[in-house]
C-alpha positions as CSV (number, residue, x, y, z in Angstrom):
1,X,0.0,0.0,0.0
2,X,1.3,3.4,-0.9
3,X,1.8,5.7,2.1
4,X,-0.2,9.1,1.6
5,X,0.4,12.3,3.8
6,X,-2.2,12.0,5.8
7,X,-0.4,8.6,6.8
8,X,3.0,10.0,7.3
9,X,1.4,12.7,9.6
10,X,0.0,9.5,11.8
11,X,2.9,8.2,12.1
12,X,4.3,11.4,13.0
13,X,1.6,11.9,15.5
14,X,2.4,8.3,17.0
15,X,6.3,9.5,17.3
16,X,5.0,12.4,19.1
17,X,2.7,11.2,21.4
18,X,6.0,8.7,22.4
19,X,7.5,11.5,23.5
20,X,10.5,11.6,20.5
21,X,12.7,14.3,19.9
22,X,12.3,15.6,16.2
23,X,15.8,14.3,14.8
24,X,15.2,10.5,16.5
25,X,11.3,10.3,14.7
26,X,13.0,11.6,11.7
27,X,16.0,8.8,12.0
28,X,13.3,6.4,12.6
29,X,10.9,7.5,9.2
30,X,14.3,7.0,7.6
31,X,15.5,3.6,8.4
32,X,12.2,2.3,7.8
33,X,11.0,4.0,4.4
34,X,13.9,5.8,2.9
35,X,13.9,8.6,0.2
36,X,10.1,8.1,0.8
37,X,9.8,9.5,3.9
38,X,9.2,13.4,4.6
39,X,11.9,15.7,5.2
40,X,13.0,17.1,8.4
41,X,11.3,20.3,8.3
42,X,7.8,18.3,7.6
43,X,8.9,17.0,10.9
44,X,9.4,20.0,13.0
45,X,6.5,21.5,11.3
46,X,4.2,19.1,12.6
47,X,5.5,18.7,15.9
48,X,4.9,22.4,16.0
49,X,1.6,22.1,15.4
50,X,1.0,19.7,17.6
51,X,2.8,21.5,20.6
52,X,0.7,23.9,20.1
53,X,-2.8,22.1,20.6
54,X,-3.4,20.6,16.9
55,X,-5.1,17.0,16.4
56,X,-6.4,17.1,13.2
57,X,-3.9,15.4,10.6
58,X,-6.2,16.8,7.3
59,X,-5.2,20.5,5.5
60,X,-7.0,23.4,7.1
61,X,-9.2,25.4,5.1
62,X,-6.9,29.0,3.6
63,X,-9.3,31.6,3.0
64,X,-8.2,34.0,-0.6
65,X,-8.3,32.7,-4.1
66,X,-10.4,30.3,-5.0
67,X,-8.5,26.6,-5.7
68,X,-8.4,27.6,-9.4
69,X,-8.8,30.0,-11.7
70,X,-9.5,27.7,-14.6
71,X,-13.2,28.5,-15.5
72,X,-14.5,29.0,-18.8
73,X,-14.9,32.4,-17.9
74,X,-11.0,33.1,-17.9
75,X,-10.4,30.5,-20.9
76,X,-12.7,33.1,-22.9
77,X,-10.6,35.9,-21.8
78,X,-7.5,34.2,-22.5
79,X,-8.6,33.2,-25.7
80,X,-9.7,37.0,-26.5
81,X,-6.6,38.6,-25.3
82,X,-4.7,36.3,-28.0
83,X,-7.1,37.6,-30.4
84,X,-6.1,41.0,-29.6
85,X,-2.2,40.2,-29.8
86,X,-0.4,36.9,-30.6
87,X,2.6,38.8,-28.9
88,X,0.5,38.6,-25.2
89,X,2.9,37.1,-22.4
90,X,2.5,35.6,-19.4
91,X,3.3,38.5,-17.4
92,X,0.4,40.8,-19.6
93,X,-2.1,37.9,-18.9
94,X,-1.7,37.5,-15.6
95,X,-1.7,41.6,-14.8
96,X,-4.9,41.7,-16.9
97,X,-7.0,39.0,-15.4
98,X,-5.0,38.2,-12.1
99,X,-4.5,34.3,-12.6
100,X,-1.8,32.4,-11.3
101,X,1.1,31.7,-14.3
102,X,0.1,27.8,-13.5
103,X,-3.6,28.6,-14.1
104,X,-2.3,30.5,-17.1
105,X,-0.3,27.4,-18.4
106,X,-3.2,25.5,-17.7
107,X,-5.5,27.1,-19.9
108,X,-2.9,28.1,-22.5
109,X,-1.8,24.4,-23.3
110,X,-4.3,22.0,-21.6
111,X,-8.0,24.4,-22.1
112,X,-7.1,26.6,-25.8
113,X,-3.7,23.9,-27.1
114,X,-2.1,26.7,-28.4
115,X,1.8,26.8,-28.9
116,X,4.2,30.0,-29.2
117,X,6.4,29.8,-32.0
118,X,8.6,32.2,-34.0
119,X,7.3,32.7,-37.5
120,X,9.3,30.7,-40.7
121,X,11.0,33.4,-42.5
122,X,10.0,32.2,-46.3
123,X,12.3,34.0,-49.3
124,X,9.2,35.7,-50.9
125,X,5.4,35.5,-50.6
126,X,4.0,33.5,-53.4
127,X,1.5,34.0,-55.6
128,X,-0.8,30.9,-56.8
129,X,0.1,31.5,-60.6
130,X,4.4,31.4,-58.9
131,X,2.9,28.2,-57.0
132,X,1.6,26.2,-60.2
133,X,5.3,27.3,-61.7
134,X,6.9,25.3,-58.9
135,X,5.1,22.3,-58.8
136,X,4.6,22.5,-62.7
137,X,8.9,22.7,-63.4
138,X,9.2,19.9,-60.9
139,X,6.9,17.5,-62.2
140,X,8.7,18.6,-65.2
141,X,12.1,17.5,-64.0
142,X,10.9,14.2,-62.1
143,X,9.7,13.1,-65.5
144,X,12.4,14.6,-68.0
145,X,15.1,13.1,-65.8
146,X,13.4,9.8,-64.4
147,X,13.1,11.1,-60.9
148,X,17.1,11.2,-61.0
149,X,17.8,8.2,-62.2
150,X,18.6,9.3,-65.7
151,X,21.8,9.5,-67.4
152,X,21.2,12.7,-68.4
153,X,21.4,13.7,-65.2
154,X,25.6,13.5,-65.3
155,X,25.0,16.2,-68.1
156,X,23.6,19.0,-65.9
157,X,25.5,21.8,-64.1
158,X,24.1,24.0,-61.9
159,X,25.7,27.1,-61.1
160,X,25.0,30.6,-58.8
161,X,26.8,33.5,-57.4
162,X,27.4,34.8,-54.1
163,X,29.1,37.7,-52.2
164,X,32.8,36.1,-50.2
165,X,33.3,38.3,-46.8
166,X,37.0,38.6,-45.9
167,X,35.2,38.3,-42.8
168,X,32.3,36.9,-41.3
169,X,31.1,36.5,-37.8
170,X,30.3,32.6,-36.3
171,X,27.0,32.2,-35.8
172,X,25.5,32.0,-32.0
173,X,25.5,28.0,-32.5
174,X,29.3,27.7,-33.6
175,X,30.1,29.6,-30.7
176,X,28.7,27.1,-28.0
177,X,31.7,25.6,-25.8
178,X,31.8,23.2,-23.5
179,X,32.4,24.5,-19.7
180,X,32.9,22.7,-16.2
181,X,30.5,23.7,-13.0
182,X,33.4,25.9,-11.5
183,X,34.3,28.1,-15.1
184,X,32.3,31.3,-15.5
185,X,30.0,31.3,-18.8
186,X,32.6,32.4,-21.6
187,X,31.8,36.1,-23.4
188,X,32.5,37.6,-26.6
189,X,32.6,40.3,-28.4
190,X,30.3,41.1,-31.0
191,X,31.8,41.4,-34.5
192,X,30.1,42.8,-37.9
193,X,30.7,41.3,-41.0
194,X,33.2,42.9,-43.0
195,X,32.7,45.5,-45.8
196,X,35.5,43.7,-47.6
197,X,34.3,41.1,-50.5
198,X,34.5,39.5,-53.7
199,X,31.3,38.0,-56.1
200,X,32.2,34.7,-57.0
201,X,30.2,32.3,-59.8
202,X,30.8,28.7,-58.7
203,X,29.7,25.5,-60.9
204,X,29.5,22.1,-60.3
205,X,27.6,18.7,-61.6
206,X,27.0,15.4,-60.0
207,X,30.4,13.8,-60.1
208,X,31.8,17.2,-58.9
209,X,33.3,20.3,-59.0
210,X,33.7,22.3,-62.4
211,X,34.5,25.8,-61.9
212,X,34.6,28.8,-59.7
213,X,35.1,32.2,-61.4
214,X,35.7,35.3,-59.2
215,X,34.2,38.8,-60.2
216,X,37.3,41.5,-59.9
217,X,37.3,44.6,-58.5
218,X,34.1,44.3,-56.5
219,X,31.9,44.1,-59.4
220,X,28.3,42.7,-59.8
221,X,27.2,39.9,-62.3
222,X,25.9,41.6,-65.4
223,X,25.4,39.9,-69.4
224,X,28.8,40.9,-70.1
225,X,30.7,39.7,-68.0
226,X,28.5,36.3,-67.6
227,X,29.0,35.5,-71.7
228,X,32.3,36.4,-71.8
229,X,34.3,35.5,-69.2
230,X,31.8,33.4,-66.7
231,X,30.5,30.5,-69.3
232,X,33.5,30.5,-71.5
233,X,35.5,29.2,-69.0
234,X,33.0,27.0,-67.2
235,X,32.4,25.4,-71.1
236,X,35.9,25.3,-71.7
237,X,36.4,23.3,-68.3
238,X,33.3,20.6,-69.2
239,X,34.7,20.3,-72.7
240,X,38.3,20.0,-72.5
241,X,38.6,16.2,-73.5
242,X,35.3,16.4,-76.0
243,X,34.5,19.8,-78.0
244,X,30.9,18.7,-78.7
245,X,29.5,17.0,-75.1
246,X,26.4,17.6,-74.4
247,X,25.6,20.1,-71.6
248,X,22.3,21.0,-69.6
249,X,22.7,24.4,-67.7
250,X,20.4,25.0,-64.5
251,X,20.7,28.9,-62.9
252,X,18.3,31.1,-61.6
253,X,16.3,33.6,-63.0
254,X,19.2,36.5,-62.7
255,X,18.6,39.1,-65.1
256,X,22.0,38.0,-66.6
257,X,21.3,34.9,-66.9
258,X,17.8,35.8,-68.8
259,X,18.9,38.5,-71.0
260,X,19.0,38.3,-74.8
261,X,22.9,38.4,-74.8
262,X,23.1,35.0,-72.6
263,X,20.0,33.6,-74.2
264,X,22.2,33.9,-77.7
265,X,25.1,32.7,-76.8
266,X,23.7,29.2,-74.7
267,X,21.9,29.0,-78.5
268,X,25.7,29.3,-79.9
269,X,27.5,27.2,-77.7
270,X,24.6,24.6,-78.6
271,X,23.9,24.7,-74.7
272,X,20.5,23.5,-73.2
273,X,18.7,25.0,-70.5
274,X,16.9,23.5,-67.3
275,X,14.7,26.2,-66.6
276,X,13.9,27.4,-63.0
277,X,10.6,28.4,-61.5
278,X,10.9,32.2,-59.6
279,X,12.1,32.6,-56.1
280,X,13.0,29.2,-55.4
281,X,16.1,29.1,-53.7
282,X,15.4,25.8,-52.5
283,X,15.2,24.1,-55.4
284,X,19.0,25.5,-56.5
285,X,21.6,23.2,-55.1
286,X,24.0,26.3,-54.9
287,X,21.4,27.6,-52.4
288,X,20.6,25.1,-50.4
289,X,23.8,23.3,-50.5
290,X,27.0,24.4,-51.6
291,X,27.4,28.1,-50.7
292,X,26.1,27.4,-46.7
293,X,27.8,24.3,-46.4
294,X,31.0,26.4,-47.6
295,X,30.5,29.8,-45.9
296,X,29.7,28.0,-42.3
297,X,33.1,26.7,-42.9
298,X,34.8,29.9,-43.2
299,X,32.9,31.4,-40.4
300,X,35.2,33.3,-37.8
301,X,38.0,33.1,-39.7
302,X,39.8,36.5,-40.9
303,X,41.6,36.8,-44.7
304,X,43.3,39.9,-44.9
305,X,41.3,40.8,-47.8
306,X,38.7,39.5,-50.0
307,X,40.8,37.6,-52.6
308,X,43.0,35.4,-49.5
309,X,39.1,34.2,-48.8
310,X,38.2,33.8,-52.5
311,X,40.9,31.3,-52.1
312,X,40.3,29.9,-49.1
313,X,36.7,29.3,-50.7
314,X,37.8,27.4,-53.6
315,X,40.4,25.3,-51.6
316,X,37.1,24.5,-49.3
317,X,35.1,24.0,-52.6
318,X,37.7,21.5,-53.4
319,X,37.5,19.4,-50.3
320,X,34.0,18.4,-50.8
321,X,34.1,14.7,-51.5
322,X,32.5,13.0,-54.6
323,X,29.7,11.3,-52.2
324,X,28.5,15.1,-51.1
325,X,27.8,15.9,-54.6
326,X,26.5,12.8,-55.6
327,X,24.2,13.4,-52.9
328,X,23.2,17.2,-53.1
329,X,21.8,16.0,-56.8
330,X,19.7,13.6,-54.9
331,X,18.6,16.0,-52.6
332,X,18.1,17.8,-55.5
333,X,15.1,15.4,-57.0
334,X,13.8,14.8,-53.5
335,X,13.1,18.7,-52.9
336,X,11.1,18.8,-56.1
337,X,9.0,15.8,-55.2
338,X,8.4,17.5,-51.5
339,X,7.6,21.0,-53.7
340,X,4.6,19.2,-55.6
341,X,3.6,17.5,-51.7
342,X,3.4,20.8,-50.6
343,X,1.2,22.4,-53.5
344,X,4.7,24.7,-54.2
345,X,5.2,25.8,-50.7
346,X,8.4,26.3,-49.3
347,X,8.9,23.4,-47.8
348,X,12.3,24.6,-45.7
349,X,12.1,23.5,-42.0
350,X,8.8,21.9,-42.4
């Protein structure tokens, strides 16, 4: 049978009435039931009370606030003062209706089931026409290229560009450290990202990487410099062994990578095109793969100027196994199949 309170205070009582001293009935609880028997100051507590005339061994009756605030009366309030602002807190509930916190968590999680989370930042607010594009490219893709199984698939490069910090600051997460009970919580100082950088285009396919072409002098991508220095060498790279292979270029929807002049030249250079549905960052491996994986990397460190990390990208760039890229382009596939699950919502952190 499972001792209650009421029990303990008996036997308390009993201990009492026997005439022991606080610390012997509390030695005594102890030997016979252990970590279940009530502390020491349960102990005196009682044999305070009962010094001072008390027999009853039940709770007395405490005058004030009623034994709880949760009434549908206060769950309608609640649920109206959420209404009113999704920002509410605790504290602003409580001051408004004079509830408890634990009658406030009561009716919160147990009365309304409501949760408070941070909102999903999403790249852009799509329309249902940019929607249909989405799930419309990707069931496109699954089919063209057999879900990813197709050989055609070693045919595609995808490429993107993206700004190179000579300094960037580790996230809060990197920053974590281990520490023992007696070491103070370590500090540090808060550091902006540096002015300093470099645009750089970088390329890649399934089997790995092909090219990465720095922008000079702090320039942005334009037409120009895209058809004339950019492709050039990323064809030149793909076709070095075989003049004529086959290529299948996948890039965003860049004005530079849209305009006329690029449009012509992918025609001259007998180059096909992917296609890519608008503001879908997650469905461009350079997005959701290479650039983060790379720039985490380089997080915290320091080049003394934007070229040194330029190079210290590429080296990185580099070091990425043949299994990573194999399986970003199967990533790839999967993404568009979870696009057309989610009727062309993002589908990032769902």
């Amino acid at each position: 049978m499972e001792l209650t309170r009421e029990h303990f205070r008996a036997i308390i009582f009993h201990n009492f009435r026997r005439g022991l001293s606080r610390q012997e009935c509390i030695d005594e609880l102890k030997s016979l039931y252990g970590y279940e028997a009530p502390s020491y100051s349960t102990v005196k507590n009682w044999y305070n009370e009962f010094n001072r005339g008390r027999r009853s061994l039940k709770d007395e009756f405490r005058e004030g606030r009623p034994k709880t605030a949760v009434v549908p009366e206060n769950i309608d309030a609640v649920r109206e003062l959420i209404m009113q602002d999704r920002h509410v807190t605790y504290l602003q509930i409580e001051a408004c209706l004079c509830i408890s916190p634990t009658s406030i968590h009561s009716i919160l999680h147990e009365h309304l089931a409501v949760k408070k989370v941070c909102s999903r930042w999403i790249p852009h607010n799509l329309t249902i026409a940019q929607k249909k594009a989405r799930v419309d490219w990707c069931k496109e893709m699954l089919k063209k290229y057999d879900r990813g199984a197709s050989k055609d698939v070693y045919k595609i490069v995808t490429g993107d560009e993206s700004w190179i910090y000579a300094y960037e600051p580790e996230t809060k997460q990197q920053s974590t450290v281990w520490v023992f009970q007696d070491e103070p919580n370590p500090t540090k100082v808060v550091r902006g990202r540096s002015t300093s950088k470099q645009m750089v285009a970088c390329f890649f396919g399934k089997t790995g990487h092909v090219a990465t072409v720095p922008l000079e002098q702090r320039r942005t991508v334009n037409s120009e410099w895209y058809t004339t220095i950019c492709l050039p060498e990323v064809f030149g790279e793909i076709r070095k062994t075989n003049k004529r292979r086959r290529i299948i270029v996948h890039h965003d929807n860049a004005s530079s990578h849209t305009s006329a002049q690029t449009s012509a030249f992918l025609t001259g250079q007998n180059v096909e095109l992917m296609g890519h549905p608008p503001y879908s960052p997650d469905l461009a491996p350079n997005d959701f793969f290479l650039f983060p994986h790379i720039k985490k990397i380089m997080r915290g460190q320091r080049f003394s100027s934007p070229e040194d990390a330029v190079e210290a990208f590429k080296n990185h760039v580099l070091e990425v196994s043949q299994s990573e890229w194999k399986k970003c382009f199967e990533n790839w596939f999967e993404r568009m199949q979870k696009c057309i699950n989610l009727d062309g919502e993002y589908f990032e952190k769902q």
